[in-house]
gemmi code that builds the backbone of each chain (N, CA, C; Angstrom):
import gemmi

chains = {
    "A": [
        ("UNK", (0.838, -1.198, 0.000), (0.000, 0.000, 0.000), (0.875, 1.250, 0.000)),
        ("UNK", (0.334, 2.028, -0.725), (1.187, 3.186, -0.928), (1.505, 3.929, 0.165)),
        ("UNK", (1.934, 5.104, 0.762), (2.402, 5.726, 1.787), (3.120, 7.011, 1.803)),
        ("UNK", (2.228, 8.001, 2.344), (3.367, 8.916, 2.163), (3.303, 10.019, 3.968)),
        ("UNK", (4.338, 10.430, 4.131), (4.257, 10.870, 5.409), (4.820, 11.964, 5.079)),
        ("UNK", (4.372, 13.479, 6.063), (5.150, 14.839, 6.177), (4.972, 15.110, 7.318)),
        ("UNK", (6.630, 15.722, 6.794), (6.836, 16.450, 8.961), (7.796, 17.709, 8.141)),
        ("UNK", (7.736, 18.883, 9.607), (6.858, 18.516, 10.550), (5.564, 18.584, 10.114)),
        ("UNK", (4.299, 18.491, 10.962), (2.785, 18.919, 10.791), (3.234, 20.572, 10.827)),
        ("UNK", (3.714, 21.273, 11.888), (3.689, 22.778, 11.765), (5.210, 23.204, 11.701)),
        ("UNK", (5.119, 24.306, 11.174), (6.712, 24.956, 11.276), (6.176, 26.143, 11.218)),
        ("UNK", (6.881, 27.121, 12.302), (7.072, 28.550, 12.410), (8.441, 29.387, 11.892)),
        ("UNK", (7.800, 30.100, 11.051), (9.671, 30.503, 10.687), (9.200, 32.307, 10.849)),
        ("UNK", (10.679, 32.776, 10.726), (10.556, 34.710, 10.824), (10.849, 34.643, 9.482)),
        ("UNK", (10.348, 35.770, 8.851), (10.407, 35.872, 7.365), (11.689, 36.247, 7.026)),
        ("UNK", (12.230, 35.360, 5.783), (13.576, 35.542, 5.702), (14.523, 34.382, 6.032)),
        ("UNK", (14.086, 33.171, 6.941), (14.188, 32.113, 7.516), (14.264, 31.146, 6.804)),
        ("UNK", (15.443, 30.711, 5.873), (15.415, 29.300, 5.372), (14.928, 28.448, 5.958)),
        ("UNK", (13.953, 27.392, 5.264), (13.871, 25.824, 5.996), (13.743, 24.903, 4.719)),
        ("UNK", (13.276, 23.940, 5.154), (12.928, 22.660, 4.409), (11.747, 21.526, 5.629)),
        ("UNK", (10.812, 21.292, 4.370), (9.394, 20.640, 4.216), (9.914, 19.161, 3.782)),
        ("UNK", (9.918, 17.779, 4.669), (9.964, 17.024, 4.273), (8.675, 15.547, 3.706)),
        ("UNK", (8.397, 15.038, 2.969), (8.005, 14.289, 2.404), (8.276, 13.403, 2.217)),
        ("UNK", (8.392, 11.545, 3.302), (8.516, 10.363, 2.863), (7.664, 9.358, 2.005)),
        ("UNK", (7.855, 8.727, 1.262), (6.936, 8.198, 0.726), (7.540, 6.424, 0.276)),
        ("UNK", (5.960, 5.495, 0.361), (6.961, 4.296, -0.153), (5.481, 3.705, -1.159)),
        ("UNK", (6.128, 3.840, -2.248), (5.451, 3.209, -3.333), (5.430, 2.066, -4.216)),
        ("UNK", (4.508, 1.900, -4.992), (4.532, 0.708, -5.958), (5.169, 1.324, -7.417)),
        ("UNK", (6.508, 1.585, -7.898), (6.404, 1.887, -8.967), (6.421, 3.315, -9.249)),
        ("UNK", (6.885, 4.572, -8.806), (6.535, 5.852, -8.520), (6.295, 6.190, -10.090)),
        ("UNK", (4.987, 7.113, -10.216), (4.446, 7.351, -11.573), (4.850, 9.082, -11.645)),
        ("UNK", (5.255, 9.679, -10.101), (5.011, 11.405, -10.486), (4.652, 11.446, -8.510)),
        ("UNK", (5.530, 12.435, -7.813), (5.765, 12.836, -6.822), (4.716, 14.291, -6.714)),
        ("UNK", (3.688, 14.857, -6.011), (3.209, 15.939, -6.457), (3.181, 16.686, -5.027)),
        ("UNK", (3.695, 17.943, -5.372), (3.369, 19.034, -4.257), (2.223, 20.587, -4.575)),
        ("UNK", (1.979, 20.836, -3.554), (0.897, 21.578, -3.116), (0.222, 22.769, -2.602)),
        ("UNK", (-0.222, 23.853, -2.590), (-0.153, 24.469, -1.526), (-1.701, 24.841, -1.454)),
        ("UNK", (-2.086, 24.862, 0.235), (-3.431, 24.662, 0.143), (-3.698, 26.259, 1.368)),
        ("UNK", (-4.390, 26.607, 1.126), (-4.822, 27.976, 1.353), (-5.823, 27.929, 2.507)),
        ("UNK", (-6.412, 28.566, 3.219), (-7.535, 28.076, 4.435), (-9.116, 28.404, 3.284)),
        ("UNK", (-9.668, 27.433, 3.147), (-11.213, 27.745, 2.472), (-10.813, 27.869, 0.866)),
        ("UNK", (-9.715, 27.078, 0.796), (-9.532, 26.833, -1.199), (-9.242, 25.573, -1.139)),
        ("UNK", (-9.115, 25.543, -2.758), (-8.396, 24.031, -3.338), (-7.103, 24.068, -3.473)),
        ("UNK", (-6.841, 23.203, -3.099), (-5.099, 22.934, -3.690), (-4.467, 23.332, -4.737)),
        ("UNK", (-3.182, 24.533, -5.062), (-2.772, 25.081, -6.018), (-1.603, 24.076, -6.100)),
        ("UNK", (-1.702, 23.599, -7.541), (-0.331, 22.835, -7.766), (0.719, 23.709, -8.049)),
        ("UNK", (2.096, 23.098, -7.424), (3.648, 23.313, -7.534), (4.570, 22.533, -8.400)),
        ("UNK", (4.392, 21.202, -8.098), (5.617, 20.177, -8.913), (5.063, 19.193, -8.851)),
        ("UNK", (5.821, 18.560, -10.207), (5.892, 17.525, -10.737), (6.908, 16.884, -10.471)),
        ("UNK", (7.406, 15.899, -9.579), (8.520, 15.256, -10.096), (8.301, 13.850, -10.219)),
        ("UNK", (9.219, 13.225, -11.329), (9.044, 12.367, -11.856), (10.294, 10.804, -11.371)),
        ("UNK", (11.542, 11.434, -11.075), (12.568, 10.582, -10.838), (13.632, 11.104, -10.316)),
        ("UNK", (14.170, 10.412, -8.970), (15.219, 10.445, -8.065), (16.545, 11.343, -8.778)),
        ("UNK", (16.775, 12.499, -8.011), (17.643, 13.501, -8.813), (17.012, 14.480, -9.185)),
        ("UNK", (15.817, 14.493, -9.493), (14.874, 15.434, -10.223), (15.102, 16.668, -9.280)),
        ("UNK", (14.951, 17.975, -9.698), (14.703, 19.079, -8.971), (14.269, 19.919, -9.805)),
        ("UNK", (13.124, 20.622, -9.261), (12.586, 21.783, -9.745), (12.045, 23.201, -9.007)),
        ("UNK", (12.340, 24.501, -9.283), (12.233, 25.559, -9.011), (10.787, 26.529, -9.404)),
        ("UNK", (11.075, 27.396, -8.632), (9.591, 28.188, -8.567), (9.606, 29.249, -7.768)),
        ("UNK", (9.893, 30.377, -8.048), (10.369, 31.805, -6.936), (11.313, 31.049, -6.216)),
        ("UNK", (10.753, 31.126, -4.344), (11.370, 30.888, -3.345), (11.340, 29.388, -2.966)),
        ("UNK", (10.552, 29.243, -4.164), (10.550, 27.282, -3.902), (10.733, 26.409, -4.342)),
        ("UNK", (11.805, 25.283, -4.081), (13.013, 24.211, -5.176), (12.577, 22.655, -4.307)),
        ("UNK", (11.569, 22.299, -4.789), (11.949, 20.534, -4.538), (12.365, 19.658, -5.371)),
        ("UNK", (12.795, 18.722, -4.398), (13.622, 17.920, -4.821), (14.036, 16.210, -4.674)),
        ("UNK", (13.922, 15.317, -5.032), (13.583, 13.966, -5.038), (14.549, 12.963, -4.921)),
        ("UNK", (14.573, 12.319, -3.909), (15.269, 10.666, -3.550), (14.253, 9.561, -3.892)),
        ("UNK", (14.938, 8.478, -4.116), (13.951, 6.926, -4.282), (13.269, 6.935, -2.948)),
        ("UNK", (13.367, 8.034, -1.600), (12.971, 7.615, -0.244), (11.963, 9.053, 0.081)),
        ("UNK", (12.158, 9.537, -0.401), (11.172, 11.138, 0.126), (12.006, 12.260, -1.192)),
        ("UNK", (11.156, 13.071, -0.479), (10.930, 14.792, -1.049), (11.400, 15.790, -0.200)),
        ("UNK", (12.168, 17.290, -0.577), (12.415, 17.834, 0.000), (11.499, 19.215, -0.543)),
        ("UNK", (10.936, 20.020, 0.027), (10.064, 21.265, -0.090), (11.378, 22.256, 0.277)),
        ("UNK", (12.115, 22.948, -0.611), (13.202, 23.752, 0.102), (12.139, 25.290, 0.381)),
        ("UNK", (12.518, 26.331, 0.927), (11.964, 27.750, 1.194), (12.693, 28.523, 1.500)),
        ("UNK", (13.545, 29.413, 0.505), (14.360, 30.247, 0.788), (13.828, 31.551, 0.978)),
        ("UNK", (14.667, 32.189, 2.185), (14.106, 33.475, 2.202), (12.798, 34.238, 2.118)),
        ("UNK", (11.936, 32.731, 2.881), (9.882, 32.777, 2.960), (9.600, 34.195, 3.169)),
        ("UNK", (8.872, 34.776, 2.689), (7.307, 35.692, 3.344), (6.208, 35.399, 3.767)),
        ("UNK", (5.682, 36.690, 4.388), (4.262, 36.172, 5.395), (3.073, 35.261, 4.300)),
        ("UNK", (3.695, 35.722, 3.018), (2.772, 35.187, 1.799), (2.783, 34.384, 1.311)),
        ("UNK", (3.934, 33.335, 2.076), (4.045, 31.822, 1.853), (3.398, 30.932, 2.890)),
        ("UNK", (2.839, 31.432, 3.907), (1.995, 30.935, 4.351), (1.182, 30.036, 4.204)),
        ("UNK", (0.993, 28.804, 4.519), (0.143, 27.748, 3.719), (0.082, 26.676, 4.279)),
        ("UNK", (-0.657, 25.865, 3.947), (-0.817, 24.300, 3.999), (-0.023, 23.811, 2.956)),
        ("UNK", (1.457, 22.818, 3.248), (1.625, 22.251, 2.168), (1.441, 20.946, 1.972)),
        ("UNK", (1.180, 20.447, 0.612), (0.880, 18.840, 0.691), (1.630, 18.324, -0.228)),
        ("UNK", (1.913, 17.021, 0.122), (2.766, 16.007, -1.065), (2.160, 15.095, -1.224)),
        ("UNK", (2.199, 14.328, -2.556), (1.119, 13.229, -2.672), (2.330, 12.804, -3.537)),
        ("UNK", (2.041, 11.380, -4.016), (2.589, 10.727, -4.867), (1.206, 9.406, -5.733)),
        ("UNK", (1.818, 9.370, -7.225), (0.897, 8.388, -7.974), (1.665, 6.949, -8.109)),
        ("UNK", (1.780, 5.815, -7.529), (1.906, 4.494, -7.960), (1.824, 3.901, -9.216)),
        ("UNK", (1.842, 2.904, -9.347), (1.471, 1.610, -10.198), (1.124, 0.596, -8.876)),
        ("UNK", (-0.186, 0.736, -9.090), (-1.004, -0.109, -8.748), (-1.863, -1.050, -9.422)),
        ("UNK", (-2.228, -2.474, -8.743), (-3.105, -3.223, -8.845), (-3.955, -2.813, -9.441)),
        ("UNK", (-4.719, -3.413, -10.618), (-6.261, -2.701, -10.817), (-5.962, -1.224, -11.656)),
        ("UNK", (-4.707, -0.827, -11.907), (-4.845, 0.444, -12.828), (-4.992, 1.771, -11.930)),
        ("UNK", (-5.489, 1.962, -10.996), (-5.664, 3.149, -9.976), (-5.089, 4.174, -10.137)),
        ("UNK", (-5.484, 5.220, -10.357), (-5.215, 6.615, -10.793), (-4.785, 7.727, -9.777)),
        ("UNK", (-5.157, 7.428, -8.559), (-5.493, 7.955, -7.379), (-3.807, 8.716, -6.885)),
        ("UNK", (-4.315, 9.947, -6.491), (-3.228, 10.335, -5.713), (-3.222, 9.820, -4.222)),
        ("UNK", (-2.354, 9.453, -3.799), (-2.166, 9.493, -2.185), (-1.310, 10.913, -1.233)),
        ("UNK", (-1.989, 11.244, -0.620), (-1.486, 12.434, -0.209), (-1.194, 12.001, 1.659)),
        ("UNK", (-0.232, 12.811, 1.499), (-0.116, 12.970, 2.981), (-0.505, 14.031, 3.816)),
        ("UNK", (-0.751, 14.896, 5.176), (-1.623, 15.431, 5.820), (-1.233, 16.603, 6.087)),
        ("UNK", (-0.058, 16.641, 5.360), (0.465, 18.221, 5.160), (0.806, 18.884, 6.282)),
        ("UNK", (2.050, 20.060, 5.917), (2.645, 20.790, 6.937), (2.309, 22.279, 6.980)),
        ("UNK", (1.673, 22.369, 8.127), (0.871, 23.744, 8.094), (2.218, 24.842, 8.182)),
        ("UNK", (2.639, 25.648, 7.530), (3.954, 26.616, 7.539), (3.273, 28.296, 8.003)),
        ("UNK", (3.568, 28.494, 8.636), (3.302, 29.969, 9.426), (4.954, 30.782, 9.535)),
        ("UNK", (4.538, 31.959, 8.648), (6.048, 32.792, 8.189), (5.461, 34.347, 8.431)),
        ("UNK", (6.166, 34.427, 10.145), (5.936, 35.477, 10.441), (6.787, 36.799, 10.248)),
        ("UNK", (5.976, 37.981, 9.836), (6.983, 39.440, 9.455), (8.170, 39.403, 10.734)),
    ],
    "B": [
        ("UNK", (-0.359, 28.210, -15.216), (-1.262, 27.096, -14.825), (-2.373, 26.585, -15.686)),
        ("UNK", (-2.974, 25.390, -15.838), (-4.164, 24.952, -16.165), (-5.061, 25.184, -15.297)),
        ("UNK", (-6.429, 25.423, -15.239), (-7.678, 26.455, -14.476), (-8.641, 25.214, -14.452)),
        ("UNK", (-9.145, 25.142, -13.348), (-10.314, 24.189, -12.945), (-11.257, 24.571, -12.444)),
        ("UNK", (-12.530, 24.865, -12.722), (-13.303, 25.974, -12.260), (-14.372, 24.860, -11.629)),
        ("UNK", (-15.062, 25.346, -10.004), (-16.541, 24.711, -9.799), (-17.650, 25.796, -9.566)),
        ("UNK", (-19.139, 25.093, -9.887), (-19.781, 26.071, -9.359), (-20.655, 25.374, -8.221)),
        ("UNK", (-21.510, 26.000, -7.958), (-21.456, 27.132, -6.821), (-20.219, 26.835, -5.925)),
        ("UNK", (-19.942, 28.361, -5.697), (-18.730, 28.163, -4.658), (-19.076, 27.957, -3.275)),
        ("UNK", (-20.655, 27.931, -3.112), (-21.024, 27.963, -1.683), (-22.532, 27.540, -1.817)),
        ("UNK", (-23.031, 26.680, -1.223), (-24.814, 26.447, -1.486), (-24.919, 26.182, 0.214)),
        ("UNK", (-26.391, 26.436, 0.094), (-27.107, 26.469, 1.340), (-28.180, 25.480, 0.880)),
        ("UNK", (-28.802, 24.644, 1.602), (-29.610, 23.772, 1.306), (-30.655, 23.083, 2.386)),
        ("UNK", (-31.731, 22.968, 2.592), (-32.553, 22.227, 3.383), (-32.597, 20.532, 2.978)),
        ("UNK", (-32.317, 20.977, 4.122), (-32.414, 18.805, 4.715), (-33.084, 18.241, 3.470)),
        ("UNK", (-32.882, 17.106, 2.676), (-33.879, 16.160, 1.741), (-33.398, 16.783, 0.879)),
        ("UNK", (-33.089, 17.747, -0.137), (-33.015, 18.331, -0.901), (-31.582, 17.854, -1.731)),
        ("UNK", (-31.845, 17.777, -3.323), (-30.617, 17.495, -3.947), (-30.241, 18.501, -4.530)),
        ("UNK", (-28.566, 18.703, -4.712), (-27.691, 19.649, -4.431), (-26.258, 18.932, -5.812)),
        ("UNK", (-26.395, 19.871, -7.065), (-25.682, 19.634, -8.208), (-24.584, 20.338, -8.093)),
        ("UNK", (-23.178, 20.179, -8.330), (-21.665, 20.489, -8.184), (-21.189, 20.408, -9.595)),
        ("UNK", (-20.451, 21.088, -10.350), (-20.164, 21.164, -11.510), (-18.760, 21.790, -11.457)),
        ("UNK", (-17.842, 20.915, -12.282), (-16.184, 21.074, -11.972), (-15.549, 21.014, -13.710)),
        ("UNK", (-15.705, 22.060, -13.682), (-14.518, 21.892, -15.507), (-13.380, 22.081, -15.655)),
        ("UNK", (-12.851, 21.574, -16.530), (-11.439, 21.848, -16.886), (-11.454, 23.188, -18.058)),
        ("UNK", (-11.271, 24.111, -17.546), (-11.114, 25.455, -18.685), (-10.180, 25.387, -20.152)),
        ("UNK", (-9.000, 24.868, -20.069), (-7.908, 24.775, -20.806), (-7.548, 23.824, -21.265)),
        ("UNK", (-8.014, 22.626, -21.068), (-7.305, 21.264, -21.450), (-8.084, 20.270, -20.790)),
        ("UNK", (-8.698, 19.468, -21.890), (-9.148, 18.091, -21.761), (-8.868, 17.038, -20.480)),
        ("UNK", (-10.039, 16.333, -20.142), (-9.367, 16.019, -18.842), (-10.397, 14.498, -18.810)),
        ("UNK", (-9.555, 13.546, -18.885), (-10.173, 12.057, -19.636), (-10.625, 11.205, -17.811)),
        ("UNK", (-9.478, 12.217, -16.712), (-10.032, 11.584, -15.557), (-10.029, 12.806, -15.013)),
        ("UNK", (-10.954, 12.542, -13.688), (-11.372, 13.867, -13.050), (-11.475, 12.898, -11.594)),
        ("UNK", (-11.385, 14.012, -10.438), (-11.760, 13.417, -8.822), (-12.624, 13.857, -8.280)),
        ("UNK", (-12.928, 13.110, -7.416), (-14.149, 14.389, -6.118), (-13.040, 14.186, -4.974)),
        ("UNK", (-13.260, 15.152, -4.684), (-12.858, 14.870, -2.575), (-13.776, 15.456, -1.743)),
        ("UNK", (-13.747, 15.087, -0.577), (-13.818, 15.674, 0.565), (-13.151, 16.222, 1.593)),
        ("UNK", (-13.038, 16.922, 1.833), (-11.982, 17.815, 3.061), (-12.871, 17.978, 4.368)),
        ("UNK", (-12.745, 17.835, 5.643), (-13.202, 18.434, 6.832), (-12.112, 19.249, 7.143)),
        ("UNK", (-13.229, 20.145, 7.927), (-11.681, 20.947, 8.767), (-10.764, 20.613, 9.191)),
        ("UNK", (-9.334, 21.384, 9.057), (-7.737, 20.853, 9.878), (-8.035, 19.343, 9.428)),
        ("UNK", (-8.161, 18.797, 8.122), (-8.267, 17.399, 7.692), (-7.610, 17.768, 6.147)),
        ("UNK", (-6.785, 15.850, 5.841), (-6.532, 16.703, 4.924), (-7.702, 16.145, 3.907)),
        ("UNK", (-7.420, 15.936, 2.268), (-8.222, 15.669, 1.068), (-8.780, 14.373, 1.604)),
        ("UNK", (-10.111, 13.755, 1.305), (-10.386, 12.291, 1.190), (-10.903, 12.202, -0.211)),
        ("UNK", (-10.231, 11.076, -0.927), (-10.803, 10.907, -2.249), (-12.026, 10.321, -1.993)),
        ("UNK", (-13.401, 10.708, -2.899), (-14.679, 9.922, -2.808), (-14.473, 8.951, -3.829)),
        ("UNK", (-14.677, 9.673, -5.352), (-14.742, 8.639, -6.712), (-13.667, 9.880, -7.764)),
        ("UNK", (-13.818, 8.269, -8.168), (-12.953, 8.872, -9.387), (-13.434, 8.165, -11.087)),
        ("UNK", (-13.645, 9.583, -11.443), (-14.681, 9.190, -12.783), (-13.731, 9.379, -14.131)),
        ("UNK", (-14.078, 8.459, -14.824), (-13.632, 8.858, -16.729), (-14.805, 8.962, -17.496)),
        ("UNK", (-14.381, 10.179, -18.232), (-15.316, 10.612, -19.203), (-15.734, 9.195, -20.062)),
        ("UNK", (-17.028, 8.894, -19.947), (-17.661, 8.387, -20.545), (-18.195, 6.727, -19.962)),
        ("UNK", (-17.629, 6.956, -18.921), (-17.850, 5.451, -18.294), (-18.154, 5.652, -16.887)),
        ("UNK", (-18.998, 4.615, -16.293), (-18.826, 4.936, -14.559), (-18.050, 5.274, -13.748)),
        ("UNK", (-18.380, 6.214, -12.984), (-17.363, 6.382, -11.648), (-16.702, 5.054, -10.700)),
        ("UNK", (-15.520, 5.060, -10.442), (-15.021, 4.552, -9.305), (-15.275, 5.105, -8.233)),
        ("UNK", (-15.813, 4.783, -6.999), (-16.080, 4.733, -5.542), (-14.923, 4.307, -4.949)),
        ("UNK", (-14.692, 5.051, -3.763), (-13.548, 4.440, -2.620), (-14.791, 3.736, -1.346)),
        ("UNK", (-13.456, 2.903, -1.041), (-14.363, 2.566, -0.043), (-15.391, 3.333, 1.216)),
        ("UNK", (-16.693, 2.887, 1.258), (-17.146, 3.293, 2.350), (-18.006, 5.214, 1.550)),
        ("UNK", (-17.796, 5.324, 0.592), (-18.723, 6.381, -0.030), (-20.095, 5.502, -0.982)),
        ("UNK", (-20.845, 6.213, -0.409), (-22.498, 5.251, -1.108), (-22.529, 6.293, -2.480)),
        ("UNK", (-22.409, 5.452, -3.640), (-22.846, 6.257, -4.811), (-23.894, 6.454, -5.283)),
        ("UNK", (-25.127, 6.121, -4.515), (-26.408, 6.406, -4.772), (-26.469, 7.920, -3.761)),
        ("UNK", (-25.717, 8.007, -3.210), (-26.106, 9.497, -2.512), (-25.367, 10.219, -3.608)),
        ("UNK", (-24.196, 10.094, -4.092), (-23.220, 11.051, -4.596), (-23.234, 10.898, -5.685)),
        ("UNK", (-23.760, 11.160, -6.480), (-24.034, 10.487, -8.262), (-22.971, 11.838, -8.818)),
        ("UNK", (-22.215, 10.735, -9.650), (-20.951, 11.527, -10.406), (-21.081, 11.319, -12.084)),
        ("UNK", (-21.418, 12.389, -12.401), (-21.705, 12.117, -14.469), (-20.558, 13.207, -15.146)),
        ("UNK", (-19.624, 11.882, -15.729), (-18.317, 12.784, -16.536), (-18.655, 12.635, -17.879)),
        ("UNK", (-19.685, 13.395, -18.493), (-20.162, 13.315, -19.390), (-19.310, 14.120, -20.666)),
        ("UNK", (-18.675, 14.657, -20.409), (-17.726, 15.053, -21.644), (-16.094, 15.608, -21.099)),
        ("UNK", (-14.868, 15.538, -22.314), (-13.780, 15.924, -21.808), (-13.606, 16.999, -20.529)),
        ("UNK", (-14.321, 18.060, -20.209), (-13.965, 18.701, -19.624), (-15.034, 19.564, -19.017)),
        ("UNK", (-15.869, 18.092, -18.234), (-16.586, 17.764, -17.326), (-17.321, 17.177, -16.458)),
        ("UNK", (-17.625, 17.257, -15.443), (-17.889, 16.331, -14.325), (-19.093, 16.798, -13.063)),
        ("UNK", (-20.048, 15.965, -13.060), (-20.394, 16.721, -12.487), (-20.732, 15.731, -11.233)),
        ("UNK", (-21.214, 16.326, -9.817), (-21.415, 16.149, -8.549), (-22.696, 16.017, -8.142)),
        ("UNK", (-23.788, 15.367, -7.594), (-24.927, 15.369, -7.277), (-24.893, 14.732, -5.921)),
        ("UNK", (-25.413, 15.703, -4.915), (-25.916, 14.763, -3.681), (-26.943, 14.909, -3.716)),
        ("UNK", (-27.509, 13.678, -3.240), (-28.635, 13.099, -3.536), (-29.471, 13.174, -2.040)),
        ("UNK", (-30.700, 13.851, -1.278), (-31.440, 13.904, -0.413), (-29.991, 14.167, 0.741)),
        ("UNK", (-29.748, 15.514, 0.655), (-28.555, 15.724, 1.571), (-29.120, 15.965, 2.735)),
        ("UNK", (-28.213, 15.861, 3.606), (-28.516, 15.561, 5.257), (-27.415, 16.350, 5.902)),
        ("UNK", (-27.674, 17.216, 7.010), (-26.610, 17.290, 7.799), (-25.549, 17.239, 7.840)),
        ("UNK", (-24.965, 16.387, 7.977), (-23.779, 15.348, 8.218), (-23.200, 15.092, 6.728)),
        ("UNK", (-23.767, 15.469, 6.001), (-23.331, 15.784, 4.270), (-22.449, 17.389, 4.191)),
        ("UNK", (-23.087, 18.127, 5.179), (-22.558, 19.411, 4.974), (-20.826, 19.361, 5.234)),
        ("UNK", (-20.205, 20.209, 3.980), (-18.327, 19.708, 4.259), (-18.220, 20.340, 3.105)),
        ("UNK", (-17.021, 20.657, 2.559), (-16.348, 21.173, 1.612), (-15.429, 20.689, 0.897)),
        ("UNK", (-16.227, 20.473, -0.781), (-16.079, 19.180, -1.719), (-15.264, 19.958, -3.223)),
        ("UNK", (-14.331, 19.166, -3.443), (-13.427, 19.968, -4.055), (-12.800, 18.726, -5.323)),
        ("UNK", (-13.257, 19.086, -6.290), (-12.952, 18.629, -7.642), (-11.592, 18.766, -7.969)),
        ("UNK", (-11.315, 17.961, -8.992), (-9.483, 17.655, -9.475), (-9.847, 16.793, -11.035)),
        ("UNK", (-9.187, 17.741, -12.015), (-9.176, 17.041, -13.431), (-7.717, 16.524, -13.532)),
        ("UNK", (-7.194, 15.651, -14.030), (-6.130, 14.962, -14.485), (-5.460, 15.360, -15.795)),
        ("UNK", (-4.194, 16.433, -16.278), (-3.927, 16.375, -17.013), (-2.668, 15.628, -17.465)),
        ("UNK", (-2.225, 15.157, -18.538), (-1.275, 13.983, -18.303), (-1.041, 13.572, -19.921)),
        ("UNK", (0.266, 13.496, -20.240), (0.586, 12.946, -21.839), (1.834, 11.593, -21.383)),
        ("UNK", (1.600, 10.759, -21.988), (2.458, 9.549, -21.826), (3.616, 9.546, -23.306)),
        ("UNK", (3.331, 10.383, -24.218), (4.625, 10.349, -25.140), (5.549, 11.183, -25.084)),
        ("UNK", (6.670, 10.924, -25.432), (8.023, 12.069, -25.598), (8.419, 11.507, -24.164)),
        ("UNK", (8.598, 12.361, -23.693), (9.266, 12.925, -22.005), (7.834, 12.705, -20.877)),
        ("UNK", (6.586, 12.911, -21.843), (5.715, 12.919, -21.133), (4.877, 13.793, -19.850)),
        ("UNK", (4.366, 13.811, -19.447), (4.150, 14.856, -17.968), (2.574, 14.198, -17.266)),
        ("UNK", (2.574, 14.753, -16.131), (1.531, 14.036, -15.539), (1.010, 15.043, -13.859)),
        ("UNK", (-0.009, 16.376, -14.785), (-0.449, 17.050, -13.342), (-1.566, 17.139, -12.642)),
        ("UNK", (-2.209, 17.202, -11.773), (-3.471, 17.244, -11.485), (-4.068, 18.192, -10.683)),
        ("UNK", (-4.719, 19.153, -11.363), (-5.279, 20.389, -11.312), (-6.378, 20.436, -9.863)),
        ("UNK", (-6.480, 21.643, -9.221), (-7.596, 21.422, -8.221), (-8.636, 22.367, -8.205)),
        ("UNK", (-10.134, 22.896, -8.156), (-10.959, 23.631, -8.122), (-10.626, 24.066, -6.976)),
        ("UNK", (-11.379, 25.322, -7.302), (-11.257, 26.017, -6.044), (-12.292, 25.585, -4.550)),
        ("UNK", (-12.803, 24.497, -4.860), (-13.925, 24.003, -4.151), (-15.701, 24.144, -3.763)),
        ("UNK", (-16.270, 23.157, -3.130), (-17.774, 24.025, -3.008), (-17.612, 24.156, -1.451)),
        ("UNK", (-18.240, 24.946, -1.099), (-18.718, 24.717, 0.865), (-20.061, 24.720, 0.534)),
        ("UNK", (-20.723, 22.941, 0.999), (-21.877, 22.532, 0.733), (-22.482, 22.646, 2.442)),
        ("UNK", (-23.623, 23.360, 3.210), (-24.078, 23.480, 4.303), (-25.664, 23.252, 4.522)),
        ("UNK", (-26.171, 21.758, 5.005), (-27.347, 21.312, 4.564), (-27.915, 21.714, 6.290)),
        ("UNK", (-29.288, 22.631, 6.290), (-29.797, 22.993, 6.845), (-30.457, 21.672, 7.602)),
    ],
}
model = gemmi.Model(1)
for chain_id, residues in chains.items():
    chain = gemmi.Chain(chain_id)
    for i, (resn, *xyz) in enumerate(residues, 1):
        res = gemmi.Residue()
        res.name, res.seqid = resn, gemmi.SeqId(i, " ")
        for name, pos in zip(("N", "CA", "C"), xyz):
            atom = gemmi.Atom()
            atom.name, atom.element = name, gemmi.Element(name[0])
            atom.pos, atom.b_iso = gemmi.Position(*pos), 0.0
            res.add_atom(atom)
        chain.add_residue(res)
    model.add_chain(chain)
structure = gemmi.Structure()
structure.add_model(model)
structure.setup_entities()
């Protein structure tokens, strides 16, 4: 069964505050690694795609990045406007064809002025 | 980005009453589409997952006679609860699948901005 875990659940940073968002995951077959950012009272705005171990991709202040074992959410130099729920999901090869993302329960990030 | 639009962004509804959700893909064809459910400080729960032109998949433990899902063309899907109740009220949030398997390939999946469904 697929699996994916993030820690921490919360992180507080001062704006300006490098960190990193981690994402374990253990799959059947990894089809596409996906990250997230979820807003209070919206839908999930997609970030990345990654596809295979080595992979890294960028976006303003935000670069993840992929092992055969987890994900890294990097955040350089955050603002109060990165604020968010983030989520990682990953797609398998599964039994039966299954399309389904599996997501994990996301790390609430609070980036204070 | 690719744009996933639902409507109503918010319904109010009395008890018994059925309650239609409508989730498109604006920009690009979308051969699979999702429902979820979210509760508060919770994260996504997938309900079904539909392809244009064929029945929905159900996860376990969602009754599809309450939740009737019709993906009746590329780039749409729609949501029906059926005699909503209470305990139905939650905030239900659509996802189209965009995705090419040739070349290099790519594979993303778009999210609506959601409904907040609140059954009186």
């Amino acid at each position: 069964e697929d699996q994916v875990t993030q820690s921490p659940e919360a992180l507080r940073l001062q704006e300006g505050e490098s960190s990193s968002l981690n994402c374990s995951y253990t799959v059947s077959g990894l089809r596409g690694l996906f990250w997230y950012r979820q807003d209070p009272g919206k839908g999930p705005e997609f970030l990345f795609t990654l596809y295979s171990a080595g992979e890294e991709k960028e976006k303003e202040r935000l670069k993840a990045t992929l092992t055969k074992k987890e994900s890294f959410l990097h955040i350089t130099a955050p603002k109060p406007e990165d604020s968010a729920t983030y989520l990682c999901a990953v797609r398998g090869t599964t039994q039966g064809g299954s399309e389904k993302l599996v997501f994990g329960k996301g790390t609430k990030l609070t980036v204070n002025p | 980005g690719a744009v996933v639009s639902q409507h109503p962004s918010r319904v109010i509804c009395k008890s018994g009453t059925s309650v239609k959700i409508e989730c498109r893909s604006l920009d690009f064809q979308a051969t699979t589409m999702f429902w979820y459910r979210q509760f508060p400080k919770q994260s996504l729960m997938l309900m079904a997952t539909s392809n244009e032109g064929s029945k929905a998949t159900y996860e376990q433990g969602v009754e599809k006679d309450k939740f009737l899902i019709n993906h009746a063309s590329l780039t749409l899907s729609t949501l029906t609860v059926t005699s909503a109740h209470p305990e139905d009220s939650s905030f239900y949030i659509c996802s189209a699948r965009d995705y090419w398997t040739g070349g290099r390939g790519f594979d993303t999946q778009y999210f609506g901005p959601g409904t907040r469904l609140t059954v009186l």
